[in-house]
C-alpha positions, 0 to 999 in steps of 0.5 A: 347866248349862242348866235344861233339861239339868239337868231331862234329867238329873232325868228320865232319873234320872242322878245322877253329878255327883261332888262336887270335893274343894275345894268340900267342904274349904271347907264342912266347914271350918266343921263341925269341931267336930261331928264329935269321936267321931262316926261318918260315913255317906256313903250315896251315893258309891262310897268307892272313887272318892267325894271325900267318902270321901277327905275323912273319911278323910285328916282322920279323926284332925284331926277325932277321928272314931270311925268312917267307912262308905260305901255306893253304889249297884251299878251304880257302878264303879271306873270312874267312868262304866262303862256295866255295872253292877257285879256287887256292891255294897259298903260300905267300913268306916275306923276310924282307922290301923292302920299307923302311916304316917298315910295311908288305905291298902288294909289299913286300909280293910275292903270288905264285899260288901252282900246288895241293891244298895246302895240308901239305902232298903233295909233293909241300909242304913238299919241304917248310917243308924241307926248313923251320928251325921251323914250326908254326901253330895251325894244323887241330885237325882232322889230328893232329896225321899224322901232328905231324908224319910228323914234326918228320919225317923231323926232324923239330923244332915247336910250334904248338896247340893242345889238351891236349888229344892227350897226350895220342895218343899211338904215341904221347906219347912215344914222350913226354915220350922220351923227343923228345917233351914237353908242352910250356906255354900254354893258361890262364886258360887252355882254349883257345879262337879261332876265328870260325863259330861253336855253342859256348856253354861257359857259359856267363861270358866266352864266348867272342863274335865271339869267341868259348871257347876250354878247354884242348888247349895248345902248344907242342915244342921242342924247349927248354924253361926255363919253362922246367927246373924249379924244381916243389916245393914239400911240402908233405911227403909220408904216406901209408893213405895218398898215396894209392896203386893201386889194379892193379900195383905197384904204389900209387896214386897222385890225383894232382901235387903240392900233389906228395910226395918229400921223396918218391922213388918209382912209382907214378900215377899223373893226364895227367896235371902233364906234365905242370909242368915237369922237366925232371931233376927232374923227369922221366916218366916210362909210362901211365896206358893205357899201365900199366893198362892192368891186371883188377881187377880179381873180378871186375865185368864185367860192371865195366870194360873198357879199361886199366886203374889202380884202387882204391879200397875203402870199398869194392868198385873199383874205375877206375881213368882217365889216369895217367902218372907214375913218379918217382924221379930223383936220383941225 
């Protein structure tokens, strides 16, 4: 989906893009092992058509759960995309078969009608919150910040979907920089389809029908995964030619991740997808050119400038590059 309608969607606070069924069989995969005895919350998904409520509740025995819970928002409906707000909101309880058939039926599921609207903020539901051992969900984008907040407050274990933007939310950031969060395994091809009303703007040979493509999609935990503490494989020995300094802080410049030079010692700038990658044995982030780059060029002419960010110079010539995170080598 095209940036400018997924901002649309932000703004006009239009949060239902549903998760496909795949996409979090892929990614839960790798989690297995935490879930043992722990009780989940999926605090943003109508359970009555949430594929993350499925999930949990057909793997509930494989993955030894002890509990389930869901919630939702009231304006949420069977239908997935009812225009009228539904008159009730409600939370469905899963504690395991009850039957002996194996299958998560009707009378093994308890629906409770909620006092307010189902809100992940309100009172009845940060009660669930405290509860739960890990949360799972894929929040609404527009209030992706306050969520998050929220989850670090309680002190809560999650995999939840996000954008890869957000890595650079002046309060999320210094979460991923502190280790108190870190990217999962992510989406094939860095894009993510979902399960939504909105004008699909992919192009034929990716679009999916009754589908809409977001790029930059993926997956933030902190639950720990082996991902995490695999070693990047680097190649490439530093060069001044190569390697160029900024003009505005101390650092060279890495354009992409596999380039990072394995012999060299000081700072480096590397593009936001470098954190895919990242080992935090390995490597150690200093901080982001948002915050870095503040000092601008002094003869950089006015309508060459904006927000901070560091700069090449070239020929004369200035040249503002997108965000960086700056690195440097672990000394073991």
């Amino acid at each position: 989906m095209a940036n400018k309608n997924l901002n649309k969607a932000k703004e006009a606070k239009k949060d239902e893009f549903y998760t496909q069924l795949e996409d979090i069989n892929n990614e839960l995969r790798h989690y297995r092992e935490h879930f043992r005895g722990k009780t989940v919350l999926c605090n943003c998904d109508d359970p009555r058509v949430s594929n993350f409520f499925k999930y949990f509740a057909y793997n509930f025995e494989f993955l030894g759960l002890k509990k389930l819970i869901a919630t939702c928002y009231k304006n949420q409906d069977v239908n997935l995309f009812s225009e009228g707000a539904s008159e009730k909101a409600v939370y469905l309880v899963y504690e395991g078969d009850k039957n002996g058939n194996h299958i998560p039926d009707d009378e093994d599921i308890e629906v409770f009608p909620l006092k307010g609207d189902g809100d992940f903020r309100s009172a009845e539901c940060i009660e669930f919150l405290k509860e739960a051992d890990i949360v799972v969900t894929n929040p609404p984008f527009s209030l992706f910040r306050e969520y998050v907040a929220q989850l670090i407050k309680y002190d809560k274990k999650f995999l939840i979907i996000g954008h890869q933007n957000a890595i650079t939310y002046k309060e999320f950031f210094p979460l991923i920089q502190n280790n108190n969060l870190w990217l999962g395994y992510g989406f094939k091809g860095n894009a993510g389809y979902f399960i939504s009303k909105y004008e699909d703007t992919a192009s034929a040979g990716n679009h999916k029908e009754g589908m809409i493509r977001v790029s930059g999609v993926t997956w933030f935990t902190n639950l720990e995964i082996k991902k995490r503490h695999e070693n990047l494989i680097l190649y490439k020995t530093y060069s001044s030619d190569e390697y160029p300094k900024y003009v505005n802080y101390d650092a060279i410049e890495v354009s992409k991740t596999e380039l990072i030079p394995i012999d060299y010692e000081g700072l480096m700038g590397v593009p936001i997808t470098f954190l895919d990658k990242y080992n935090p044995d390995q490597f150690e982030i200093i901080g982001i050119s948002l915050n870095l780059g503040i000092n601008k060029p002094t003869d950089l002419p006015k309508e060459k400038q904006g927000g901070p960010a560091f700069y090449l110079k070239n020929g004369g010539e200035y040249k503002r590059l997108y965000v960086r995170i700056v690195i440097r080598h672990k000394k073991h």
